[in-house]
C-alpha positions as CSV (number, residue, x, y, z in Angstrom):
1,X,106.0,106.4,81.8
2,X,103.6,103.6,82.2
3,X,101.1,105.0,79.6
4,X,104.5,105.8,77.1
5,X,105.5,102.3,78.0
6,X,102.1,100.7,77.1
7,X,102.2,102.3,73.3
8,X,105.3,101.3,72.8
9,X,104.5,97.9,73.2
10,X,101.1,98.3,71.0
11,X,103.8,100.1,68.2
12,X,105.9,96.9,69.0
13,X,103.0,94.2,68.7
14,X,102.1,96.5,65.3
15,X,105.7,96.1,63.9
16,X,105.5,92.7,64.4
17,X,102.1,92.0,62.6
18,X,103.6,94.0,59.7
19,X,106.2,91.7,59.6
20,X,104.4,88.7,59.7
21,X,101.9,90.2,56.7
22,X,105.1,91.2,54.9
23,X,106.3,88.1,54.9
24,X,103.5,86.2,53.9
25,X,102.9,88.7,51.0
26,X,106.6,87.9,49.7
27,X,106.0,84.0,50.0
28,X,102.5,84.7,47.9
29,X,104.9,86.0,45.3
30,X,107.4,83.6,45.3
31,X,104.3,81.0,45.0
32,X,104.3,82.6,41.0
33,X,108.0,82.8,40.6
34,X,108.9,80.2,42.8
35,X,112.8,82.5,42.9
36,X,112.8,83.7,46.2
37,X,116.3,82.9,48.3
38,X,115.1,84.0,51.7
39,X,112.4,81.1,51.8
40,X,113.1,77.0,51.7
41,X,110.5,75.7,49.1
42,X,109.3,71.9,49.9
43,X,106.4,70.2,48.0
44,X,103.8,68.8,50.8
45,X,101.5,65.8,50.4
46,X,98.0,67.8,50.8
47,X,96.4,67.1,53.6
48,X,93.9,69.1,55.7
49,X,96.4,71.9,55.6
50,X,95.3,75.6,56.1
51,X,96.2,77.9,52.9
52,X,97.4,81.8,52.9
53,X,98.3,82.1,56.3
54,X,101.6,82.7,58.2
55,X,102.1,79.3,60.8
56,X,105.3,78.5,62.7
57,X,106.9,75.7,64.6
58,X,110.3,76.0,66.9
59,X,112.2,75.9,63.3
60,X,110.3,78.3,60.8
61,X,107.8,80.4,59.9
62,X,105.6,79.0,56.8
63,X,102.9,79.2,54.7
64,X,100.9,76.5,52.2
65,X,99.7,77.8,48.6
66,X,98.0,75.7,46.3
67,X,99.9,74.4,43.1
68,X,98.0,74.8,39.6
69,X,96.6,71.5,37.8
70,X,97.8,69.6,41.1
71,X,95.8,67.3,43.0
72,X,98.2,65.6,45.2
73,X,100.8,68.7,46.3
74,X,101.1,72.2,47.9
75,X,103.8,74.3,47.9
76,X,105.5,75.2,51.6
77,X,107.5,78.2,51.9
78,X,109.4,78.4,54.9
79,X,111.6,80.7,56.9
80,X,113.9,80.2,59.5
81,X,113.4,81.2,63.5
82,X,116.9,82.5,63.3
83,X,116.3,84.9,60.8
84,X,112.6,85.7,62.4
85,X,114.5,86.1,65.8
86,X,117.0,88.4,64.2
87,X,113.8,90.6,62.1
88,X,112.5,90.9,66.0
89,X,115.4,91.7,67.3
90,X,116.1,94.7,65.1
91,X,112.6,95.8,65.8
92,X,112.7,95.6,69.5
93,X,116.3,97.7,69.5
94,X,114.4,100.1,67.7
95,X,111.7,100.5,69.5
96,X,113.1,100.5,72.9
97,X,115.6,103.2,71.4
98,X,112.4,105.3,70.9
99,X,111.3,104.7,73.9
100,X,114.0,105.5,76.1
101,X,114.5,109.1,74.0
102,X,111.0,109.5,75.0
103,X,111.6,108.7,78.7
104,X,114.4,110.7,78.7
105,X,112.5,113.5,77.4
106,X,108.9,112.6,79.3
107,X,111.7,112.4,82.8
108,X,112.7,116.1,82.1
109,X,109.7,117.7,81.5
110,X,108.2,116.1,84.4
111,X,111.2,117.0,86.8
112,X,110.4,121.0,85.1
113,X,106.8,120.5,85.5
114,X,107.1,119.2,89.1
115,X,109.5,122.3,90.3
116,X,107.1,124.4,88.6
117,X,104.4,123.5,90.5
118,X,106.2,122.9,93.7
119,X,108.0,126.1,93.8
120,X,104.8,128.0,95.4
121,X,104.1,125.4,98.1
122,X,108.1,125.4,98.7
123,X,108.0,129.3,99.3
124,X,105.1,128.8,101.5
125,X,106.5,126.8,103.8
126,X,109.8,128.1,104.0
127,X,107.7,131.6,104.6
128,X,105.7,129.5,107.2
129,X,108.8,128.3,109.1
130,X,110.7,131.7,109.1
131,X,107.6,133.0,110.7
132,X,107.4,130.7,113.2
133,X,110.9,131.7,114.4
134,X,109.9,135.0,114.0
135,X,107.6,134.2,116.8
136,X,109.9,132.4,119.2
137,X,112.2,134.5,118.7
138,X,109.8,137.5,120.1
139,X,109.0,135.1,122.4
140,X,112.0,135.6,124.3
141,X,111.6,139.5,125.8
142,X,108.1,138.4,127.4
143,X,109.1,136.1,129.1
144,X,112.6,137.5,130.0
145,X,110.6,140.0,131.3
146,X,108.0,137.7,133.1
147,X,111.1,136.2,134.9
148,X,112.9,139.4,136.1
149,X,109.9,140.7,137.2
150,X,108.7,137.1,139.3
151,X,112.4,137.6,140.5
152,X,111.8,140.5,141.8
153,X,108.4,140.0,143.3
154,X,109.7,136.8,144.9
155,X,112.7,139.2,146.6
156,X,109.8,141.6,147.8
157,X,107.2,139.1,149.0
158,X,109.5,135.9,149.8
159,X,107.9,132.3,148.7
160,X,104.5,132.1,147.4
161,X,102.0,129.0,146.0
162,X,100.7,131.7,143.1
163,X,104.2,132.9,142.3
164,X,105.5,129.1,142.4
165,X,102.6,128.5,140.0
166,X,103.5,131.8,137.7
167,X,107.0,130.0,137.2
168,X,105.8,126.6,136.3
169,X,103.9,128.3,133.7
170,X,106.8,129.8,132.6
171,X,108.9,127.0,132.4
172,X,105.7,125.2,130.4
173,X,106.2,128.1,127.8
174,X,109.7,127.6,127.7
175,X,109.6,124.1,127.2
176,X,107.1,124.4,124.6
177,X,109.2,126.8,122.7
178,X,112.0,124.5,122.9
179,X,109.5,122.1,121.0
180,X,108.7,124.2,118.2
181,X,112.3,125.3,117.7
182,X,113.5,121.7,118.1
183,X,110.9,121.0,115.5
184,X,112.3,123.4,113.2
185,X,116.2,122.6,113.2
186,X,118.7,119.9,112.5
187,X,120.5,118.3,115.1
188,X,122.7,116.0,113.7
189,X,125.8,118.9,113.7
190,X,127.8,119.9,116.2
191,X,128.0,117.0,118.7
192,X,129.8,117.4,121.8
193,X,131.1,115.0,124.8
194,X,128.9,114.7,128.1
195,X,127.9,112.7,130.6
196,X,124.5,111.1,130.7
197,X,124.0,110.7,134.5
198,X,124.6,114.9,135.1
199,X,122.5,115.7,132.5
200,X,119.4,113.5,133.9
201,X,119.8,114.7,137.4
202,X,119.3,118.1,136.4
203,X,116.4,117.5,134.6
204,X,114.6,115.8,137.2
205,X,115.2,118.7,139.9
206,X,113.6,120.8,136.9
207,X,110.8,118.7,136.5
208,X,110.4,117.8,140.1
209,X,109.7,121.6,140.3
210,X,106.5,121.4,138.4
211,X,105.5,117.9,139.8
212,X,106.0,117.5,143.6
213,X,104.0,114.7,143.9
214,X,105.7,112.4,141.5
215,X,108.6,110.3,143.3
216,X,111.5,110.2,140.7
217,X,114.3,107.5,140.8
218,X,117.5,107.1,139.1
219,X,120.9,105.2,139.8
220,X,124.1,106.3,139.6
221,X,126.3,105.2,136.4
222,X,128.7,106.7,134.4
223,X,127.9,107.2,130.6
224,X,129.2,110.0,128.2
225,X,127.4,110.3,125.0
226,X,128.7,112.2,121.7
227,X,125.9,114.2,120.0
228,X,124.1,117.0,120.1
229,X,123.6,118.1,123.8
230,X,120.4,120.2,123.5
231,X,118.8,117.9,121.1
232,X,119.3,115.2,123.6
233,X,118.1,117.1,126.6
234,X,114.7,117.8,124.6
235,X,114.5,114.1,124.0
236,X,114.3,113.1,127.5
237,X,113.1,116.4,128.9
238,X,109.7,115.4,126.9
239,X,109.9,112.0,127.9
240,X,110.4,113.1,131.8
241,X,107.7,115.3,131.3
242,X,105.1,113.0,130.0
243,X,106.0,110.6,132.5
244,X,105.0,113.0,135.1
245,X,102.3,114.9,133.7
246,X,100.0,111.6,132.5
247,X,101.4,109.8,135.6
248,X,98.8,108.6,138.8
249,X,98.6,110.5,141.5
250,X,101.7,110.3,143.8
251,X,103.1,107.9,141.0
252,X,106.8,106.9,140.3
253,X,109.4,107.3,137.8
254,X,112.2,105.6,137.6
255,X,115.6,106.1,135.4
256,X,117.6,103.0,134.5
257,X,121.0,103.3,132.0
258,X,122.4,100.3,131.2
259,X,126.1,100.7,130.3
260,X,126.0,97.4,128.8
261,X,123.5,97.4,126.3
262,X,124.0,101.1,126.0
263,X,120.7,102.1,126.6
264,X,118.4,104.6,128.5
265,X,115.0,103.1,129.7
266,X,112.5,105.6,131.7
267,X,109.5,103.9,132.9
268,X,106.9,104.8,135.0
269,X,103.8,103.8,137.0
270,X,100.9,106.0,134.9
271,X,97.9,105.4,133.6
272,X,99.8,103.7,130.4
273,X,98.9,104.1,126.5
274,X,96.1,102.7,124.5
275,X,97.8,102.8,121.2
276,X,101.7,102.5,121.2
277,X,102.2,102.1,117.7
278,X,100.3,106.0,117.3
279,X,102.1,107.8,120.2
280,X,104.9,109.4,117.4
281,X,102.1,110.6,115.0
282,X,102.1,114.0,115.0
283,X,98.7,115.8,116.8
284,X,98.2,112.1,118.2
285,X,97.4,112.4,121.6
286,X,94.9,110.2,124.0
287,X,94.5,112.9,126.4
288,X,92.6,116.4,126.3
289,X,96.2,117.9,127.8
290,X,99.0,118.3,125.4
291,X,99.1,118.9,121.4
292,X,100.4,115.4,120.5
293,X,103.7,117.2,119.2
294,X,106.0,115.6,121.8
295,X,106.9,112.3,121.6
296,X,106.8,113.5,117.5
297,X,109.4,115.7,118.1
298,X,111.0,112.7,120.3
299,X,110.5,110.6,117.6
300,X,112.3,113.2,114.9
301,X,115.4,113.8,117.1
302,X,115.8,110.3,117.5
303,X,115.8,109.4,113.8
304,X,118.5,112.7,113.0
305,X,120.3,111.1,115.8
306,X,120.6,107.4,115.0
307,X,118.7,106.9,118.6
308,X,116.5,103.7,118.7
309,X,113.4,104.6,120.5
310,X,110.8,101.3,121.5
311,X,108.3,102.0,123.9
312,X,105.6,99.3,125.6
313,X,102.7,99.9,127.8
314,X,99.7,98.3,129.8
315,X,96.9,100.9,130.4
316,X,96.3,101.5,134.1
317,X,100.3,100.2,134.7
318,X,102.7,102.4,133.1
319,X,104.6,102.4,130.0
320,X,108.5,102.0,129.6
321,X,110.3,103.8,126.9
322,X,113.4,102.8,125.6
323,X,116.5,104.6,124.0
324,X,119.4,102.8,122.5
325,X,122.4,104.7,122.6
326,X,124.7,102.4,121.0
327,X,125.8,105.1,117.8
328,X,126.2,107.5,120.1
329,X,128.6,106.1,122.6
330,X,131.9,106.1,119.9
331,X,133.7,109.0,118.6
């Protein structure tokens, strides 16, 4: 369009020129006949005046020719800016009606040209994602399995540190699975009424499970929410997680809603973030645990959502994350 758009002006800039040379050809000839009606003819004084050429002013356009066996005059042929303005005119509406049929047509072939060539990489991801839950899908009868049979050992030998661990690693598989599948979906459909307080208390004892060391606060007040349930629960399960798993040792994290504001602020005491404005990047990560897919996935709930997410942190301090929860609190 920009290439299209430069020739047209060069065709313009062309048209013009022929119109200026036209015209100064037809005042040539009326400097024989001296007939012509489009032109004002005036006799000038001569001066240092430049012959043959096309010269304007704010009221015409006009030319000087010489007169025979004179010695005092020149002849001035003159036309009018308004009819100048109204030769432009015409050529400008006809050049801008060739260029937008050429647009129109350069607009089309492109749109063809880009589905053409888009189509393959199109095909290849959709293959890409169908495969992918393919996968989690399979997924689910191993680890089914890997839980009945724990179940069942845990029946037979009682409690046990290795089968306590065998579980966490479940749950780790789980959670990641969730990830991938959250990745995958839309979660902007099918909201449903719940309260916020419930739903953080049982994610706690589940994360508590997998970090006994970490001291986990949160007070007690009443919020219902209006969204998707599951998508919400993987936004803060992540966010629970991370908070434990890159937390100091015997470290604290503490759950604050404030049913004012409407928000949800987790903070906690770890060992904070070098770059906040990176931590949504997908594959970003600052520590050799964890695929930096997370807080990505936090981060793409959260815009499906309408969820505000701000986060600040001091390394070697702890960083606080917070969710507003504003669009979400009306139905």
């Amino acid at each position: 369009m920009l290439l299209s758009g430069m020739l047209f002006y060069f065709q313009f800039a062309k048209e013009q020129k022929r119109l200026n040379d036209t015209l100064l050809s037809q005042m040539r000839l009326c400097s024989f006949s001296l007939t012509c009606k489009d032109f004002k003819l005036d006799f000038i004084l001569k001066d240092k005046q430049q012959l043959y050429t096309l010269q304007s002013d704010k009221d015409a356009y006009f030319s000087f020719f010489p007169i025979s066996q004179s010695d005092e005059y020149f002849l001035k042929f003159s036309y009018l800016q308004e009819k100048y303005a109204k030769d432009i005119s015409k050529i400008e509406e006809k050049v801008l009606q060739n260029f937008l049929f050429v647009s129109i047509i350069i607009a089309i072939l492109s749109t063809l040209f880009s589905l053409y060539a888009l189509y393959p990489l199109r095909s290849a991801l959709h293959l890409t994602r169908e495969f992918v839950r393919d996968i989690l899908h399979d997924f689910n009868t191993p680890l089914s399995t890997l839980r009945l049979n724990i179940a069942m050992l845990k029946s037979d030998v009682g409690e046990n540190t290795k089968i306590e661990r065998l579980e966490q690693s479940i749950e780790t598989t789980l959670s990641l699975q969730e990830n991938l599948r959250s990745y995958l979906e839309q979660h902007a459909q099918n909201p449903e009424l719940f309260e916020l307080h419930s739903l953080l208390e049982s994610q706690i004892l589940q994360v508590q499970k997998l970090y006994p060391k970490i001291h986990f606060t949160l007070e007690k007040k009443h919020l219902e929410l209006f969204c998707n349930r599951s998508a919400f629960a993987r936004i803060t399960d992540n966010l629970l997680s991370n908070a434990a798993k890159y937390n100091k040792k015997n470290g604290k994290v503490h759950l604050y809603i404030d049913i004012i504001r409407k928000e949800l602020v987790i903070s906690d005491t770890g060992h904070g973030i070098k770059n906040p404005q990176k931590i949504f990047r997908r594959f970003y990560t600052e520590h050799t645990q964890g695929m930096g897919i997370g807080l990505h996935i936090v981060q793409k709930l959260c815009d499906e959502m309408g969820i505000t997410v701000t986060v600040k942190s001091q390394e070697k301090k702890g960083s606080h994350f917070t969710l507003s929860l504003s669009k979400l609190t009306h139905h």
